[in-house]
N, C-alpha and C positions, 0 to 999 in steps of 0.2 A: 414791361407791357408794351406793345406794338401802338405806338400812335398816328393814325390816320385823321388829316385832313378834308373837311369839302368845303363846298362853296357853290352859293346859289340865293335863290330866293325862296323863302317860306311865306306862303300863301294863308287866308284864313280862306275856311272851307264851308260854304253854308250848302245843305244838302237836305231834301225834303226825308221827311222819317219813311224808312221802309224803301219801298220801290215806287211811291209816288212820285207822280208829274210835277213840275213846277206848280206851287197855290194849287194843287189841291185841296192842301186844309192850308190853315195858317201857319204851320209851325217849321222851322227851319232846322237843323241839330249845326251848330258852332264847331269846330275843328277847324286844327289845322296841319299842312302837311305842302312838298313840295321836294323836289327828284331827290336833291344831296341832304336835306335834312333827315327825310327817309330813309338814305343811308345810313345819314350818322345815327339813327336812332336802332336800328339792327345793328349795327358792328356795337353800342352801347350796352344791348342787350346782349351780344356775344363777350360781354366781356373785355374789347378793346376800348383802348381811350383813344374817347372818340371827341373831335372839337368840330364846332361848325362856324362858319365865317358866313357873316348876312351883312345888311346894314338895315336896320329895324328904327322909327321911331320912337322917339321918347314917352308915348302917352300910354295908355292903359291897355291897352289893345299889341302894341306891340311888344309892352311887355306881358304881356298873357302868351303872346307865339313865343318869347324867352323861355319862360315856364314850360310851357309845354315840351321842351330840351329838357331843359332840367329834370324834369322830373324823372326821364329814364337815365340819368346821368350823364348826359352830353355835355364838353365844355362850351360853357357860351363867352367866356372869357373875352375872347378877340369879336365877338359882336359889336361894329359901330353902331351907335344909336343918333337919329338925326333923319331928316327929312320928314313926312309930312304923312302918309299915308302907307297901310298896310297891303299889299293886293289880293287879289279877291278870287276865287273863283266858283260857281254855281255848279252843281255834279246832281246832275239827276242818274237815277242807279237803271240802268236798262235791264228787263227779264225777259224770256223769252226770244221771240224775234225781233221784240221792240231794243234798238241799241243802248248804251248810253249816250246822256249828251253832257258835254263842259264848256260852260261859258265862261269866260275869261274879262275881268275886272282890274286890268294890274297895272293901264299906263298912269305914268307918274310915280309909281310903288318906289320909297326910299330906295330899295337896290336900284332900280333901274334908272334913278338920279344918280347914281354915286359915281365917281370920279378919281381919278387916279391922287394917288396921297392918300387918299380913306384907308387905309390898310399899308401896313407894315409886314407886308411879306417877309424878309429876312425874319422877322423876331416870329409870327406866324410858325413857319417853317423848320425855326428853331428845335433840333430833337425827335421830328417830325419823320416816320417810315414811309408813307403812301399820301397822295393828295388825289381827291375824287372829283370833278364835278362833269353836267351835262352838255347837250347841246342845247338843254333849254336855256342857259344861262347866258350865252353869247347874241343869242336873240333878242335878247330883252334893247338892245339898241349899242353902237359902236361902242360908244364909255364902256359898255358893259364888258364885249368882246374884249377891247382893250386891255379890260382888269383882271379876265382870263388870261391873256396872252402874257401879264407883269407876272400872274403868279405862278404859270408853268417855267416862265423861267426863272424866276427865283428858287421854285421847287427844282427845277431839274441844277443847280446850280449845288444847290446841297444834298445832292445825288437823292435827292426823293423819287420813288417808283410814281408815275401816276396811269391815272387809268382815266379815260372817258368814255360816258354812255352815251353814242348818238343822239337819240330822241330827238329826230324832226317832230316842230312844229308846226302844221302850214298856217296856223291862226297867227304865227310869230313871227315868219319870216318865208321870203320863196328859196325855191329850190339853190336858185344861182347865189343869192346872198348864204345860205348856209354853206353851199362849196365853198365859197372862196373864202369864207372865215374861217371855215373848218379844216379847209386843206393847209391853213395854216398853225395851227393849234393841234392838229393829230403830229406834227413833229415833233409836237416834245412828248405824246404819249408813248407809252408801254403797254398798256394792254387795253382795248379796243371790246366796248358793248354795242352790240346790234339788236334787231331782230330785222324781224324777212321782209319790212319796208326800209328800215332808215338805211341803210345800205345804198339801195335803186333813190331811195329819193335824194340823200343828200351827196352821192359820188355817182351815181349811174350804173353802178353793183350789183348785178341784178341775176338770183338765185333760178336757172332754167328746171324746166319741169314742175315749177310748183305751183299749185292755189291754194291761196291762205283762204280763200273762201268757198272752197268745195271741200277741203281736209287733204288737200294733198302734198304732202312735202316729201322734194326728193332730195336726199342725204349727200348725191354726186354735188348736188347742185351748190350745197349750202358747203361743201368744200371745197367749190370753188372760189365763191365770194370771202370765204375767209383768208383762201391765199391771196388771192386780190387786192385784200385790205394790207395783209401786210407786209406783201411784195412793194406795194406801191408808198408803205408810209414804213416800214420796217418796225412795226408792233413786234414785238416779244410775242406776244398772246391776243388770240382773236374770239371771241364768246359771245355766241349767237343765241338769244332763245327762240324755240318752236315751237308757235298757236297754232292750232287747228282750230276754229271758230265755227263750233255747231251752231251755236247760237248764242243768245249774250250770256246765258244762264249757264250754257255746257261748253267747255273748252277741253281739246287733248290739252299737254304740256310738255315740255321737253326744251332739253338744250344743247349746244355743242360747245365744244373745245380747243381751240387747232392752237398747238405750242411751237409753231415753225418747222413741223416736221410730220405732225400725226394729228390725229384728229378723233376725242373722244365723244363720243351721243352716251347721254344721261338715258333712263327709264322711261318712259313716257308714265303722265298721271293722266287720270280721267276728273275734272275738277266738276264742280256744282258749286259755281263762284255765288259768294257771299256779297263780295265787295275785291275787283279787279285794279283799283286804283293803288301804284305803288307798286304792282306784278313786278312790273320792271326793276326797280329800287331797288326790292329785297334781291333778288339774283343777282344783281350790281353785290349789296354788301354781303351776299353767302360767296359768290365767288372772292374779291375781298379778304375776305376771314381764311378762305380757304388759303390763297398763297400766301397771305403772311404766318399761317401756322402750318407751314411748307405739308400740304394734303397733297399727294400724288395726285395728276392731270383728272384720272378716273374716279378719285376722291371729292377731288374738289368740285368738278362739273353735276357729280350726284346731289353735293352738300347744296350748290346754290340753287340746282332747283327745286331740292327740296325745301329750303328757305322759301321759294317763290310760291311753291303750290302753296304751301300753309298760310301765306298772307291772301290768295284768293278765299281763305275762309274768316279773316279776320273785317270790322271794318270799321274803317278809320283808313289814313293814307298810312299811319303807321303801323309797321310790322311787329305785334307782342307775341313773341316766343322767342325758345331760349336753344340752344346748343343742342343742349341732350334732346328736346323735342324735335330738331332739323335729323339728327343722328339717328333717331329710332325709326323716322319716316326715310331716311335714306336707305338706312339699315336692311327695308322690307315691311316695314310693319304702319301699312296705310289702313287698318282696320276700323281708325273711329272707335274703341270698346273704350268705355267709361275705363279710367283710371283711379283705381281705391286703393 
């Protein structure tokens, strides 16, 4: 069985019920969720062994975000426990023309204290096929970057494939701090997540002809910035997703492909999002899945978005479905009919 590493921060998620505003009523729904753990919980549910690397406190709370791995059968094995606090973040769900909004709770959050020696990469690694994490991870302050930059090369040392999802934050970090971290840490990557901002905001990559917020995206364009990415950092593999943003409730969906030579476009879905958080994630771990269980270029770019479109109807940050549900919705069959 393929074993796939991440690494990142897991967030507790408090979020008003429904589509409510902040305190509209009293009541909060607890979860939690955050970029790589969201991975590891989709490649968990696909059937890879899947481990996730945090550093969590000791108290009740942080072992409740443990469990909450466990339960889809994540290894939490190499989790450090230590520091002081869980971080946080508030997700009111936007509908309509009204967006969402995510307020962010997390300085001081144990990962973002931790420091180099908290983790044993070599043993980590040990046995280990893929290592995953984001660009939210290196944000969280230098220590952090740092502890990225120990385990890529550790991973790349034991000839681990890895992959990183962009994901500018601007609540996290500005543009020039993410370059210059970033253009250090895409060197020991292999396969390269976008979508049609984190491109332009964190390298200056920037897709011509398109509005993400008119619905228009043009296809030359998004092969351009894919050769871009890996002309300039020498990615294996470039995989972009494409939002068209009717509004917060209606999105087109789609994604591309580019393997150093050619360039596949997925299906486009027509979504009526449930819950958008984690969109990203899942495509991370359906693409993932895809080349570790070696799915042709056209295969696998189908499988992860179809992974992605399915988690816009789920909600929670994490992704609950399974293989044969990604495969039937890749397959053609986006009908929705009760299943008996």
């Amino acid at each position: 069985m393929k074993k796939v590493i991440t690494f990142g921060e897991i967030m507790l998620r408090l979020a008003p019920d429904g589509y409510y505003r902040f305190f509209q009523n009293d009541v909060m729904q607890a979860t939690f969720g955050g970029g790589e753990a969201n991975v590891a919980v989709s490649l968990a549910n696909f059937g890879l062994n899947s481990a996730y690397v945090t550093k969590l406190p000791a108290h009740a709370i942080g072992q409740a975000a443990v469990n909450s791995l466990r339960y889809f059968g994540v290894d939490t094995s190499n989790i450090v426990r230590g520091g002081d606090r869980v971080g946080i973040y508030f997700l009111e769900k936007g509908a309509s023309q009204r967006g969402s909004v995510c307020i962010y709770d997390r300085a001081h959050s144990a990962i973002a204290e931790a420091k180099s020696g908290d983790f044993d990469w070599d043993t980590i690694f040990d046995g280990a096929d893929w290592f995953h994490f984001t660009g939210i991870t290196p944000a969280l302050g230098q220590n952090v970057a740092d502890l990225c930059l120990e385990a890529c090369k550790a991973a790349k040392a034991k000839g681990v494939k890895i992959s990183c999802d962009l994901n500018y934050r601007g609540k996290l970090w500005t543009r020039d701090q993410a370059r210059k971290i970033m253009t250090e840490l895409c060197k020991y990557v292999d396969v390269c997540i976008s979508n049609e901002e984190d491109a332009k905001d964190v390298f200056g990559i920037e897709a011509e002809g398109t509005d993400i917020y008119g619905g228009k995206l043009n296809h030359d364009g998004y092969r351009s910035v894919a050769k871009q990415l890996a002309d300039k950092f020498g990615f294996e593999k470039v995989a972009i997703t494409l939002r068209s943003s009717i509004s917060a409730s209606d999105n087109d969906w789609a994604g591309m492909l580019y393997d150093g030579n050619d360039c596949y476009f997925s299906k486009s879905y027509h979504l009526h999002i449930v819950d958008r958080v984690g969109g990203g994630d899942s495509f991370g771990a359906g693409l993932i899945y895809s080349l570790l269980t070696d799915k042709a270029p056209q295969q696998a770019i189908e499988f992860a978005v179809a992974a992605s479109a399915l988690k816009h109807s789920v909600e929670g940050d994490y992704n609950r479905v399974t293989v044969n549900e990604v495969e039937k919705l890749a397959g053609g069959d986006g009908s929705g009919r009760v299943q008996r």
